[in-house]
C-alpha positions as CSV (number, residue, x, y, z in Angstrom):
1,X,-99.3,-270.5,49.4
2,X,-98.2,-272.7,52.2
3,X,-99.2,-270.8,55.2
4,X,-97.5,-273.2,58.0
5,X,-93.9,-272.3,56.4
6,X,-95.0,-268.8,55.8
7,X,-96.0,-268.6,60.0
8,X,-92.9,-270.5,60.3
9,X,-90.4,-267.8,58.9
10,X,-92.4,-264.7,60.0
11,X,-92.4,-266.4,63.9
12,X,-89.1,-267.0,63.4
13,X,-87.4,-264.1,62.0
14,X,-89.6,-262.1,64.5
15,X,-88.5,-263.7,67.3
16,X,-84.9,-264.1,66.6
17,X,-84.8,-259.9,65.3
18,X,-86.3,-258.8,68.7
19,X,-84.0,-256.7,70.5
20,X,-80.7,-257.5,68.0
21,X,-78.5,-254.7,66.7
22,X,-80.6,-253.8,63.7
23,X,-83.4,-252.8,66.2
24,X,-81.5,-250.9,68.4
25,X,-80.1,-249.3,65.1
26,X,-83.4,-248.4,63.8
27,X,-84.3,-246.9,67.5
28,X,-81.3,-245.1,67.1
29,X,-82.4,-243.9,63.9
30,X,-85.3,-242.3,64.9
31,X,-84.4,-240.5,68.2
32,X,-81.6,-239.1,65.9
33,X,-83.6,-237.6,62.9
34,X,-87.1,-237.7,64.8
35,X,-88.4,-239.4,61.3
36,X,-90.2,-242.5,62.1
37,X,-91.7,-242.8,58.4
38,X,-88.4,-241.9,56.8
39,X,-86.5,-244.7,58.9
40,X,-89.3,-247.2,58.5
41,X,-89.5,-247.3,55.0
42,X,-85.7,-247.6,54.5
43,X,-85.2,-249.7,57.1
44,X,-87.8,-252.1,55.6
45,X,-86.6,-251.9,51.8
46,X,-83.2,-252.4,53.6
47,X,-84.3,-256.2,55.4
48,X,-86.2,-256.5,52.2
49,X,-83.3,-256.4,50.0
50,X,-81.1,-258.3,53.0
51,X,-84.0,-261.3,52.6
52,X,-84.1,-261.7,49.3
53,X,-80.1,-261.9,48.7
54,X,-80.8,-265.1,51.5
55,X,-83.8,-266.6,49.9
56,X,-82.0,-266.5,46.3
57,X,-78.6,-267.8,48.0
58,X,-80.2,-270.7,50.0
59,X,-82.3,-271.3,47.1
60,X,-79.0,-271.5,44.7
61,X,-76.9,-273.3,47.8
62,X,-79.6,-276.1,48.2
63,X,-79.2,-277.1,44.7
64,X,-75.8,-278.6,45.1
65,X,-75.5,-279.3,48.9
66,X,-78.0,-281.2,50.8
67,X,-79.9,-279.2,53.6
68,X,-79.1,-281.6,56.1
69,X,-75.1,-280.9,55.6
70,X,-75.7,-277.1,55.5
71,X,-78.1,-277.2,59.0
72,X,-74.6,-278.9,60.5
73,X,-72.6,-276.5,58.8
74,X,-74.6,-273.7,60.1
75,X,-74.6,-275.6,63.5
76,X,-70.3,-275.2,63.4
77,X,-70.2,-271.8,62.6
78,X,-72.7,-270.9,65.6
79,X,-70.7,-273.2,67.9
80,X,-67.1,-271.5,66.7
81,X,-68.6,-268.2,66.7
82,X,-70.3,-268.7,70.4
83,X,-66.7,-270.5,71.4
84,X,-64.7,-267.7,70.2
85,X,-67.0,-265.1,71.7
86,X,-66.6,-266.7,75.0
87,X,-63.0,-267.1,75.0
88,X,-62.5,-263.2,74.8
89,X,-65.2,-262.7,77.1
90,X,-63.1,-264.8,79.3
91,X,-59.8,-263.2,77.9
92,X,-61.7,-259.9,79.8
93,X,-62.8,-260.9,82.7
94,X,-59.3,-262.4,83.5
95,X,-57.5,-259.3,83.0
């Protein structure tokens, strides 16, 4: 096991998880059906499943396309998703 990638993703996906929409769903979740175990356990089978449909894509993905050209493809997504995010942000606060 190489623990320095395994801190890696877990510091990571931690960080980058805290406070997104699947948290706030899973608060949501349990103030609704006051089942904290219940919730839990589906909620992590749920990013279980979610995880493993990534690790097996990126693992199939980095077979044919170098890493380097998918980090910059990832890069233009997040830049056109973040541009096109502030434009109708903008868009609103014109109005």
């Amino acid at each position: 096991m190489n623990w320095k990638i395994f801190f890696m993703a877990f510091t990571t996906l931690f960080v980058a998880e805290l406070g997104d929409k699947t948290q706030l769903a899973v608060f949501t979740l349990v103030t609704q059906s006051k089942a904290p175990w219940e919730v839990f356990s589906g909620s992590v089978l749920a990013l279980t499943a979610v995880t493993l449909i990534g690790v097996l894509f990126g693992d199939a993905v980095t077979r044919y396309i170098p890493p380097s050209y998918l980090r910059l493809g990832a890069a233009f997504l997040f830049i056109g998703i973040g541009a096109v995010v502030f434009w109708q942000a903008l868009g609103e606060i014109m109005k």
